[in-house]
Structure formats: C-alpha cells, structure tokens
N, C-alpha and C positions, 0 to 999 in steps of 0.2 A: 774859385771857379765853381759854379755850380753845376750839379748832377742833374742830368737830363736822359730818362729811360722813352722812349721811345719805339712800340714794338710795328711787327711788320714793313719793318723797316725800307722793305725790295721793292713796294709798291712805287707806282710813277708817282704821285702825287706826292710822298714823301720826299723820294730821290730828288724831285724840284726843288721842295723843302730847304735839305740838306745843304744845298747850293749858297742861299743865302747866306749861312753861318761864315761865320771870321773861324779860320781856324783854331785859334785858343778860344774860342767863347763861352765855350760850355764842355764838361766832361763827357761825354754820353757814348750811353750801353744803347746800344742798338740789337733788337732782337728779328729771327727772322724763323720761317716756319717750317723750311724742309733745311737735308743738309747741303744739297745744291745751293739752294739761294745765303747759306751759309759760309758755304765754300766760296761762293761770288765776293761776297762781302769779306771775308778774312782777305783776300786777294787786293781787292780795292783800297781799303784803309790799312792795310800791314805799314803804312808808312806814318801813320797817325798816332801820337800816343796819347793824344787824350780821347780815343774812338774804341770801345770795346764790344765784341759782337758774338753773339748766342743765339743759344734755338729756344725758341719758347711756343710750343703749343697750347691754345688757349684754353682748348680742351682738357688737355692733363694738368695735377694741381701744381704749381708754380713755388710752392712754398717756399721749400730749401733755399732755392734761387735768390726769390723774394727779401729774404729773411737777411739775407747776407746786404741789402745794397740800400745806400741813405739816397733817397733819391729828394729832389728840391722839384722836381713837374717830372711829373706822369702824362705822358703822349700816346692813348691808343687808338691804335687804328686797326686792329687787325677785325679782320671781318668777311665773313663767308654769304654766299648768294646763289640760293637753291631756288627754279623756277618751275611753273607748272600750277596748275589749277588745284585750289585746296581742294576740290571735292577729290580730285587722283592721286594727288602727289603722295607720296609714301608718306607713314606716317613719323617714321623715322629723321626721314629728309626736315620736315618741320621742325623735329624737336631739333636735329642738330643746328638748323640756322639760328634757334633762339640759347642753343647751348654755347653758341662764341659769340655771338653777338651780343648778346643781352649776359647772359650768365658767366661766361669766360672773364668778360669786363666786371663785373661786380667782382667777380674772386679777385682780381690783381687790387682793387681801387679799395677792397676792402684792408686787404692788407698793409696797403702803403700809404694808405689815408691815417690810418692809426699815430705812424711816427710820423706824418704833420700835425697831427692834432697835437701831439708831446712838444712837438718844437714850435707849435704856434706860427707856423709857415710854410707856404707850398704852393702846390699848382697843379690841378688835375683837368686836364683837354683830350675829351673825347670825338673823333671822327665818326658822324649820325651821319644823317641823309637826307634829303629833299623830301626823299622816296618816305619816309617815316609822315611827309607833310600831307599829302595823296596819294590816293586808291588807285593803286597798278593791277591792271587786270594779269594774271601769272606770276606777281609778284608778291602776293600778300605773306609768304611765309618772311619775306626778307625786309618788307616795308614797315609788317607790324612788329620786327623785332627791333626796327629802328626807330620806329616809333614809343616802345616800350623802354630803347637806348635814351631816348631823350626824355621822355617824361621821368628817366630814374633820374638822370642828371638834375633837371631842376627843384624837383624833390628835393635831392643832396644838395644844391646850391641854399636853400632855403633850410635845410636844420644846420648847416653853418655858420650860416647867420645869424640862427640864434643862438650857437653855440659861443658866438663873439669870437672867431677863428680866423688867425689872418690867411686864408686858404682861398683860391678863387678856382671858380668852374667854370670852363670854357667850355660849350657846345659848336663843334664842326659840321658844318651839315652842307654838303656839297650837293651838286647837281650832278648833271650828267658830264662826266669828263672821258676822253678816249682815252681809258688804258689798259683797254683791253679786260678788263673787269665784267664791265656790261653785257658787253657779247656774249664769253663763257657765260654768263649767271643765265641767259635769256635760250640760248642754247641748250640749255640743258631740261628743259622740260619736254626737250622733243625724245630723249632715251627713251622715256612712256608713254607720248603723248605718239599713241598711232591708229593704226585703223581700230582700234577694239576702242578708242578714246572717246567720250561723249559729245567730243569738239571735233570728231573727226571729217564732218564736212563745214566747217569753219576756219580751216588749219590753213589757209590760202589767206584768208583772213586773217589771221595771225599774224601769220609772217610777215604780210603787208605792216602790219603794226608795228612787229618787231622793227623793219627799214627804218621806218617810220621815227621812232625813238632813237634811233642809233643813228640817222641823220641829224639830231639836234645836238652828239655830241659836242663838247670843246677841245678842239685839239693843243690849244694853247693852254697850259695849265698852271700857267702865273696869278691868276685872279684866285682863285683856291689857293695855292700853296703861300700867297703871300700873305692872306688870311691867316693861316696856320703859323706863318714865323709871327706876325704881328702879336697873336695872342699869348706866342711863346713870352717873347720880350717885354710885352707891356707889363708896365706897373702897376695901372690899371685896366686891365683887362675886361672884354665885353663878356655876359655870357653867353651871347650865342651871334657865328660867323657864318654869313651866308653867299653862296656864289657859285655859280656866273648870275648876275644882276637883272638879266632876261628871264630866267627859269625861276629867279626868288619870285619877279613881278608877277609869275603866270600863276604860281602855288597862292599865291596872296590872293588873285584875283578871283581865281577858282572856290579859294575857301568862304572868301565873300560872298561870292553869286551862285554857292552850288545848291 
C-alpha cells in the first residue's frame, strides 16, 4: 500500500478529493493546521486504520515530523491569502503569504524529495493557482507567490529529468472554486483599507469587483478535485492540472491578447 502525505487536509477541495479513494488504497497522513480542524479530523476517521492525522504548520520547521515518515506522493496544498494593495498592505502580511506559499512548500518537498531520489520513486503534487496565471488587482501578494509556486515546480520537474529520476511533478492550479477561501482572502484588505486608504474613493469600486469575482465561483467542485485524484493515480501523470475549463480558456486568452 502506498504512503500518501497530504497536508491541509480540511480544505473543501481536498475533502471532495478524499471521496474518491477505495478505502484500502492508500496509507495516508493527513495533516491539518489548527487543533480544531485536528480535532475534526481524529473524529472523522477514528474508524480508519490506514488514515493518520496531525497538525503541521507550514510555517514552523516540520523536520522531526518529516524525518520519521517514507512517503511515496507528496500532496500540498496548504496555502494562505492576504489581500490589499501592495503599495498598503503591511509589509509583514506579504512576506508571510510568500512564507507558506512559496517557502513553507519548498521546506517540506526539500526534505522528502531527498528519500525519493534514494529510492528512485515518488510523486510530488503541488496545489498553485490560476491566480499565479494573471494580474489581480489586491491580490498580488498571493498571485505572485503562486506564481513563484509554479515557476519553482517546473524548474524542479526539469533538474529531474536530468537527474534520470523516476519522480513525477504535478502542478494543481485551480480557478475560482466556492469554499469559502476567496472571500476571506478578498475581505481582508478592507481591516486597512479605510478612509486614510489611497483607494479611498474607489472602495465602491472595489467591492463591485470583488461581487464581481466571487459571482464566477464554481460551486460544484468535482472538476478540480477529480483532477487532483487523476494526478494521484496516474502512472503517468501530466505536469500541470487545470480547471474549471471556463476560467483555463479566459487565462489563455488574456495571456494571448494582453
């Protein structure tokens, strides 16, 4: 049976995920980020014995953890979304969106990329973003760490290859899915975005925008998550998984004609 780590586990698009699997299919650690969504999770699968579940903050070093577990695919998804206008946003807020996004993930894949490379087998699938594809006005702190997500991936797909490594890279890169992610992430640049803000008669505007995006959610989130098992399972695996097939065509188009 193979081992399948899996982190941020509580998210909706996972939870779809998890669905698919046969009960015996796979071993998997599931990690999650507070103790609440921890505490959810031990409750849920207490009846499962090949389902193991822990807290893994991306931010803190993982090592110990790490060290202890043979993993056969690596699945991360965890991933933080701070909004607001670079020129305001704290300075802090930025670094931390590229400190779990971009850097949280390199510490885990560093590590457990190692013991594939010894055993000459594995599977490392990362969840990016559309958002990494185009320019979101209030979202660059989160767009260009996932765009910096995806440019490391293919990078890493490519000194694999020349390493002659049986190891495959999957790239996730979803669109706009309702689960409740968006909204928080979009929300929160109104904490400082107020009358003292340089967009402070534009802010009507915004918000329109904001509707605006969060009207094109999918609330159906089979197209995504079936991506995500496809890439688990396959033998041969694509590097990079895209959807809803609406929002791929509009990114392509834009990149085209912009």
């Amino acid at each position: 049976m193979k081992k399948i780590l899996i982190t941020s586990a509580r998210s909706g698009i996972i939870k779809r995920v998890l669905k698919y699997f046969k009960t015996d299919e796979f071993y998997m650690y599931l990690t999650f980020h507070t103790d609440s969504q921890l505490n959810w999770a031990l409750k849920k699968y207490k009846n499962y014995s090949n389902i193991k579940c822990f807290k893994l903050d991306l931010k803190e070093d993982n090592k110990e953890f790490l060290e202890n577990l043979d993993i056969d695919i690596l699945v991360l998804n965890g991933a933080l979304a701070m909004s607001g206008s670079l020129i305001e946003m704290p300075f802090e807020q930025i670094k931390e969106n590229l400190e779990v996004n971009y850097f949280g993930n390199l510490k885990i894949i560093k590590q457990i990329i190692i013991k594939m490379i010894d055993k000459n087998s594995g599977k490392i699938i990362v969840v990016s973003s559309l958002a990494g594809k185009i320019p979101m006005p209030f979202l660059g702190a989160y767009s260009s760490s996932k765009a910096a997500l995806t440019m490391m991936m293919e990078a890493l797909n490519l000194e694999i290859k020349l390493l002659n490594k049986n190891i495959d890279i999957c790239i996730i890169e979803p669109g706009l899915y309702n689960t409740g992610f968006n909204k928080l992430a979009i929300d929160k640049k109104y904490e400082f975005m107020n009358e003292s803000s340089f967009f402070e008669n534009r802010l009507n505007i915004i918000r329109k925008y904001d509707k605006v995006l969060l009207f094109f959610e999918r609330k159906n989130l089979d197209s995504i998550a079936k991506k995500i098992y496809k890439a688990i399972i396959s033998k041969k695996p694509h590097l990079h998984y895209r959807a809803p097939l609406s929002q791929v065509l509009f990114v392509k188009f834009y990149n085209l004609f912009k």
